[in-house]
N, C-alpha and C positions, 0 to 999 in steps of 0.2 A: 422505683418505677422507671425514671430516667433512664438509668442503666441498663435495663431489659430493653427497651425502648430500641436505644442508640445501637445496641450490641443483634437487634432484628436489623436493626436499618444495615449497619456493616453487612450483615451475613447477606441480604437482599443484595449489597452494593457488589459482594465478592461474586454472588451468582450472574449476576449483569457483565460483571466482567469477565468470568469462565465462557456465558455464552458468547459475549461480543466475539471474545479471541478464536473460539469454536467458529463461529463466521465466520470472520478474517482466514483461517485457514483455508476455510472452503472455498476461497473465490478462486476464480480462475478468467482470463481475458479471452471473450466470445472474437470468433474470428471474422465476426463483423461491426465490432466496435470500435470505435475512439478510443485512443489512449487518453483524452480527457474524460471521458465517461468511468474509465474503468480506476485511474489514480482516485477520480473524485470518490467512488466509492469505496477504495480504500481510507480514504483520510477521511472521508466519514467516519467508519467505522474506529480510526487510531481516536480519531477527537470526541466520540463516545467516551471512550475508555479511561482518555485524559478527563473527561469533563469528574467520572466517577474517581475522579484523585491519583491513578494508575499511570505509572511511566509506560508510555507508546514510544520508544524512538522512533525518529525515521530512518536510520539502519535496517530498521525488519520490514519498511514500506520498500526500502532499496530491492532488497534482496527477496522481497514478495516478489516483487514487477519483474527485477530479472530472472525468477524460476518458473514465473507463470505465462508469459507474452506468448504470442504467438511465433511462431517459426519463421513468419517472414519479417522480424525483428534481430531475428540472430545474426543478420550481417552487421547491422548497428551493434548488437553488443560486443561484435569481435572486434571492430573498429575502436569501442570504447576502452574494449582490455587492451589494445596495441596504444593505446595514446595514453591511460590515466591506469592507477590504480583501482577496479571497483571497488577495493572495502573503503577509499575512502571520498567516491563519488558522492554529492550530498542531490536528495532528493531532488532540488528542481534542476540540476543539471540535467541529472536521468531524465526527467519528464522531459525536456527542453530539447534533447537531440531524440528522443523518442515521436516527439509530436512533427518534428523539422524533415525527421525519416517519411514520416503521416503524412505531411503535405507534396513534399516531392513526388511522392508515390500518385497521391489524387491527382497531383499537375499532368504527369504521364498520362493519366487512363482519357 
């Protein structure tokens, strides 16, 4: 009984985790948001996943954020490939010159 038990709960756990990942794909950053809005809801989404036992790096949060930001981010990211390597920027840097872009920008208007 155990065994049937434990081996529902896995399968339950694996479906949790195929959808979580199914989300995580589909997000994408509204071109009226925070980049603290839209990180946070990625790392929601990675710390679901983690929570269900599942390796989340933050390599794939990395490389979400830089394929999905908005357009008026792409001078930040060129400035970031002229200065560092991105495969091995670690997540809060990314966020950190992402949000510093976010404020300068608000300073302006």
């Amino acid at each position: 009984y155990l065994r049937s038990e434990y081996q529902g709960c896995e399968r339950t756990k694996g479906m949790q985790v195929l959808n979580l990942g199914r989300e995580f794909e589909m997000q994408s950053m509204k071109e009226t948001e925070k980049i603290k809005g839209y990180t946070d809801r990625l790392l929601g989404i990675a710390n679901r996943v983690r929570l269900l036992g599942k390796d989340f790096p933050d390599e794939r949060i990395v490389q979400k954020i830089l394929v999905t930001i908005p357009e008026k981010y792409e001078s930040k990211i060129s400035a970031l490939e002229e200065s560092k390597d991105l495969s091995t920027i670690t997540l809060g840097e990314l966020i950190n010159a992402l949000q510093a872009q976010e404020q300068r920008r608000m300073l302006r208007q």
